[in-house]
FIGU-751355 format. One record per residue (C-alpha): y, z, x; residue in three letters. Coordinates in steps of 0.05 Angstrom, whole numbers, plus 5000, padded with zeros to 4 digits. Last residue first. Layout:
BEGIN
YZXala...
This chain:
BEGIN
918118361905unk922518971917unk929619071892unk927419761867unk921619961899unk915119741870unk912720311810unk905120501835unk901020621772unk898621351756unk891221331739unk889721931698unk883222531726unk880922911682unk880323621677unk875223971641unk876124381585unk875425041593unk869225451559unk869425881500unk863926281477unk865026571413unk864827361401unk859927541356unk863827981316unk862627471249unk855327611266unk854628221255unk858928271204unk854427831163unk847428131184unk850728851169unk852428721098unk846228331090unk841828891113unk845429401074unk843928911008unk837228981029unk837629781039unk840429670955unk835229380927unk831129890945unk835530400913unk836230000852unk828430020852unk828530790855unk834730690802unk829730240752unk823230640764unk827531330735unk830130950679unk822130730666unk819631460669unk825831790627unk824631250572unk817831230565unk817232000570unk823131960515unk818831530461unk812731890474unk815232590457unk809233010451unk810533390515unk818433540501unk822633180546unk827733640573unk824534120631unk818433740653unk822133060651unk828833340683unk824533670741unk821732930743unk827732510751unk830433040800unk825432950846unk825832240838unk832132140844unk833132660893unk827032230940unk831731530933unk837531880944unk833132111018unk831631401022unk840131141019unk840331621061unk835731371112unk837430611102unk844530771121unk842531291175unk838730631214unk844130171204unk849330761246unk844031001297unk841730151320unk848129871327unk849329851400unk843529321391unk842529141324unk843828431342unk838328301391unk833428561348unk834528141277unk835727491330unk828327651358unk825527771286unk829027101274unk826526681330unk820026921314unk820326641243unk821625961259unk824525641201unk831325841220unk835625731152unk842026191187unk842426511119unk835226461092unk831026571167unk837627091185unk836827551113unk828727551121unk828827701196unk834528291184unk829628591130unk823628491189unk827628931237unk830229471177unk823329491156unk820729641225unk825230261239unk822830471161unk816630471182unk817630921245unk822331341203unk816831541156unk810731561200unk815432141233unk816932471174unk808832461166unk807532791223unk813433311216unk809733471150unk802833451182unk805133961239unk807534311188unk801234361146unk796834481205unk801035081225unk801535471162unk794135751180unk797736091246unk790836251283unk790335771319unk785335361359unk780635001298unk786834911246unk791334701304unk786034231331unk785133881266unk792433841250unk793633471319unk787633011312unk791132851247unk797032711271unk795832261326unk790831781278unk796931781226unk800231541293unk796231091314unk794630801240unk802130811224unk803930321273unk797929861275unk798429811190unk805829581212unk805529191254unk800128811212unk803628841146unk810328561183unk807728001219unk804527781140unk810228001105unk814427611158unk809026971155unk809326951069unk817526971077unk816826321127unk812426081076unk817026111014unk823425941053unk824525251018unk821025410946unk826326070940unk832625780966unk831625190915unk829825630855unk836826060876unk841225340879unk838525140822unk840625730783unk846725710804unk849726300860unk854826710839unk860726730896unk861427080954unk853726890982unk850627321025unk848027740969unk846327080928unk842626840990unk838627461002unk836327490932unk834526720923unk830126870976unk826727450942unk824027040895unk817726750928unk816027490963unk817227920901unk812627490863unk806827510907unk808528350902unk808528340825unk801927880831unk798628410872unk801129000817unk797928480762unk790628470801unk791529260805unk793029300733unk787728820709unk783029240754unk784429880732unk780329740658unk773629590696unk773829990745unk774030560716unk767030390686unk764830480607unk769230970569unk763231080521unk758731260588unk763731830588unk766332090647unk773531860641unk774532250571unk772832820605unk777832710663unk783432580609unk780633160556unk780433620632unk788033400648unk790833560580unk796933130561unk801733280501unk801233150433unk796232490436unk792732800499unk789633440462unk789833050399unk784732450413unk779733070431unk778333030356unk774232330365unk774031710334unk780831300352unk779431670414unk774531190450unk776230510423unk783530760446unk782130970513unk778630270532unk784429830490unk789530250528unk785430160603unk786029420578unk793129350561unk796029690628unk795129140667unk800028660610unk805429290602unk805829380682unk806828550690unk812128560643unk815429260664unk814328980737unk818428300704unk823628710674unk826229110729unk825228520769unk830928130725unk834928800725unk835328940795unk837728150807unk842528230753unk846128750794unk849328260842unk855728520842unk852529230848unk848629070903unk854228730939unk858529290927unk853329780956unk851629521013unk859129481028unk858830171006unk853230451051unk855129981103unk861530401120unk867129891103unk872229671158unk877729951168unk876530201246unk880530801276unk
């Protein structure tokens, strides 16, 4: 019987020694979130400062007053107040990709990593992170576009052929469980990439998606259930996160919508934060049981001088 860790915990323990990391994005989506949201809030508010419908949404929220308000030519175009927040929500991710070196070293690391040492980790493996994201975004998008393409022609023909009218919505469940694991497959390869191009420093990127497949071999079931469960907490938190919202927070309470929406953004984050710190785990032991290749050493060949015979000349 082995000692060693499940990855789940070891994941865990270097998530949780590393917990600042969680807490410095934390803050800098809630930044980023606060700044894209400012517009659509200045757009809302010039509109229902002067108008009685400002109370169907101010104690509680009314889906027609919100659609309503929308619509009017007062409101001027959608557009214009989502695009802040959709410009910010592309920053977030541009930000993600230059810090998340420093990430992977400090959870490889067994000691706190400086400051320096995290800025410096980030700048040098900034475009090798930019050509994963950009290998892995085309993968990817090809992956679930075949088989989102699969399952819909498969919904469309059991809606047309049978008569079962559950069927199409299973078949789309189990379509989209499938999407699911397929993606998450791939974001356990390019995860491994990202911790092997800042561990190992390989600059070529290839060479690490091929080292992130070679060494999950025999390995594949047990990383792949950590990363599943670790989703399906990720789905109770959130399902649970909201049954608690529509049961406890009262609909006029701003202050504890706020605060049950962002706590419930910080653990799904956690959770995230978490399958990399699985990936690490794994990447390290992995390679610490890669057995070393030892070869003999070679023999050589000493000169023996001939000793004369005693009494010889």
């Amino acid at each position: 019987m082995s000692n060693k860790p499940s990855l789940l915990s070891s994941g865990a323990a270097i998530a949780r020694r590393n917990k600042r990391y969680v807490i410095w994005f934390f803050i800098l989506n809630f930044v980023l979130a606060s700044v894209g949201a400012a517009a659509f809030r200045l757009h809302a508010a010039n509109l229902l400062d002067h108008s009685l419908y400002a109370d169907a949404v101010l104690h509680g929220f009314d889906l027609s007053v919100f659609l309503e308000m929308l619509a009017r030519p007062e409101f001027g175009p959608v557009q214009a107040s989502a695009a802040p927040a959709t410009a910010l929500a592309v920053l977030f991710f541009v930000l993600t990709l230059v810090f998340l070196p420093g990430v992977f070293l400090g959870y490889s690391s067994s000691y706190r990593v400086s400051r320096d040492d995290f800025f410096r980790a980030c700048g040098k493996n900034l475009w090798r992170f930019v050509r994963l994201a950009i290998l892995f975004a085309i993968l990817a998008g090809i992956v679930a576009g075949i088989l989102g393409g699969i399952e819909t022609a498969l919904a469309k023909a059991a809606d047309e052929n049978s008569s079962y009218e559950k069927l199409p919505f299973y078949i789309q469940l189990i379509g989209s469980t499938i999407i699911f694991l397929a993606l998450t497959k791939i974001r356990i390869w390019f995860d491994l990439a990202e911790a092997d191009v800042v561990i190992a420093d390989q600059r070529a990127v290839r060479k690490s998606l091929g080292q992130a497949r070679r060494q999950t071999r025999g390995h594949r079931l047990r990383l792949f259930g950590a990363y599943v469960v670790i989703s399906i907490i990720a789905l109770l938190v959130l399902a649970i996160g909201i049954v608690f919202w529509n049961v406890a927070v009262p609909s006029a309470s701003i202050v504890g919508a706020f605060l049950i929406s962002e706590l419930i953004l910080l653990l799904l984050l956690a959770t995230r934060f978490w399958q990399r710190a699985v990936a690490v785990s794994f990447y390290t032991t992995a390679m610490a049981e890669v057995p070393v290749e030892t070869r003999p050493a070679p023999l050589t060949m000493i000169a023996v001088a001939e000793v004369p015979p005693a009494g010889g000349i």
